[in-house]
N, C-alpha and C positions, 0 to 999 in steps of 0.2 A: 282863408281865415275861418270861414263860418263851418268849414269838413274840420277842423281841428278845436275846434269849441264843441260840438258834436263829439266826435270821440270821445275830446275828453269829461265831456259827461255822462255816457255811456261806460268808461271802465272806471267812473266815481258812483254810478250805478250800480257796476260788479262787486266795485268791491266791498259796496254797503250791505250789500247780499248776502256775500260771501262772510261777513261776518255777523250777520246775524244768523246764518246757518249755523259758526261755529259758536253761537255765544245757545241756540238749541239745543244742538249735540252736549255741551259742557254742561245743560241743565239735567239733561236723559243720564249722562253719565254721572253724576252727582246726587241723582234721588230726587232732586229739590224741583222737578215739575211739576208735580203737585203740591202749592206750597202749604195748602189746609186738608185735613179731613171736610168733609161737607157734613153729615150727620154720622157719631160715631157713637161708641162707648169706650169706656177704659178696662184692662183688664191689670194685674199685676201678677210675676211670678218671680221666684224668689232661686236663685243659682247657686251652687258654691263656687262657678268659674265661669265667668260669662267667656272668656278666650277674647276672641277680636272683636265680638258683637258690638254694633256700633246703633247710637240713634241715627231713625229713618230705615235701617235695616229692615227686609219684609217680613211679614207675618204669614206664613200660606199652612193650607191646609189642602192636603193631598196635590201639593205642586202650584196652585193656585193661592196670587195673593189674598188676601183677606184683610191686610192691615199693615201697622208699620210699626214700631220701637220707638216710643213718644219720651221715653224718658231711661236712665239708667244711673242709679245710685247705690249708695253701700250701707248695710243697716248694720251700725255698729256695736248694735246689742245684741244679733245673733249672729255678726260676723260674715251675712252672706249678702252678694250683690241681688239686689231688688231692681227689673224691669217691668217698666209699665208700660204694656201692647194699646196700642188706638187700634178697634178694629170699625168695617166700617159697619154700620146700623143694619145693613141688608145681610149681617153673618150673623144673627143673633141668636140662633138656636143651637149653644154649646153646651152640650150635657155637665154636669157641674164636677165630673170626672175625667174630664179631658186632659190631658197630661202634654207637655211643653217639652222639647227638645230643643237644645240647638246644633246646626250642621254648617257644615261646609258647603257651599257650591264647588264641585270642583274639588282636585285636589289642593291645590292655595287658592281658592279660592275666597269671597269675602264670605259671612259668617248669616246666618238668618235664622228666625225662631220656628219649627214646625210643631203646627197642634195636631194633637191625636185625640178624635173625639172620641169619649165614652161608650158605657150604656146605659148611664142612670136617667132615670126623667125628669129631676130635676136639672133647672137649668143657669147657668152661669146669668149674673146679674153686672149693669152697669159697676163699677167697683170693684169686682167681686175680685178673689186669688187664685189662682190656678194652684192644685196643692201639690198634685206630682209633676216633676221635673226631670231633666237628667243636661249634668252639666256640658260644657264644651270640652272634645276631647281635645288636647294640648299635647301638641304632636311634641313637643320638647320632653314631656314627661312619658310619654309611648317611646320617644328613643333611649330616655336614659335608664327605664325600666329593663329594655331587651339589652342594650347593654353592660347593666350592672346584676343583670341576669347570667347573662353570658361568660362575665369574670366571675363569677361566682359558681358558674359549673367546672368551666378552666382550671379553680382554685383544686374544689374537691377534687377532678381529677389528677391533678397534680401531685395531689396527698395522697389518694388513692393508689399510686406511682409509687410513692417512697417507699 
């Protein structure tokens, strides 16, 4: 009796483990480890197509995080999506012409902002706007480009024909 009491508190052991491994892993793979910035600032940049950009999304600069996508909204007077970067307090020396991309991981991969630092010597402030941008490519509009490219030389050739 007392070998079987044993066991069975050793695989109510396991399995408590076991699931808080998986209840780790679901945090890693979700962003949400780190549930605060510790000491940050805010940046804001302005898209005309953020694509799949999501908040918590990383912020890196030369392949290195540096922040995350704290926020994403649509400015309905100039028609374009407005994200605002948290980055963390020890990135603070971004020339104030640093320009904002967004990319792929990957080819489907999920989507993240990359900065390109300047040259000027003035320096980006808590608040401040990132001015240059360049949107998300949206592989939907890359396919129906080359293929309404493509019926459109077909076409000419076609006539070209007659």
């Amino acid at each position: 009796m007392k070998q079987t009491k044993t066991t069975e508190l050793l695989v109510g052991v396991f399995i408590a483990a076991g699931i808080a491994a998986l209840f780790v892993l679901a945090m890693k793979v979700s962003n949400l480890s780190s549930f605060s910035q510790a000491d940050g600032y805010t940046l804001t940049a302005r898209f005309e197509n953020v694509g799949g950009l999501k908040v918590r999304s990383p912020v890196t600069v030369g392949g290195v995080r540096v922040g995350r996508v704290a926020h994403i909204d649509y400015d309905s007077g100039r028609f374009e999506a407005v994200a605002t970067l948290e980055l963390d307090s020890k990135y603070n020396q971004f020339p104030d012409d640093t320009s904002a991309s967004i990319y792929t991981s990957g080819l489907l991969g999920e989507q993240y902002i990359a900065l390109e630092p300047g040259g000027s010597e003035d320096l980006l402030g808590d608040g401040s706007e990132i001015e240059l941008t360049q949107s998300a490519l949206v592989l939907e509009k890359l396919v129906s480009k080359f293929l309404f490219s493509k019926a459109a030389e077909d076409n000419t050739s076609a006539e070209a024909g007659e």
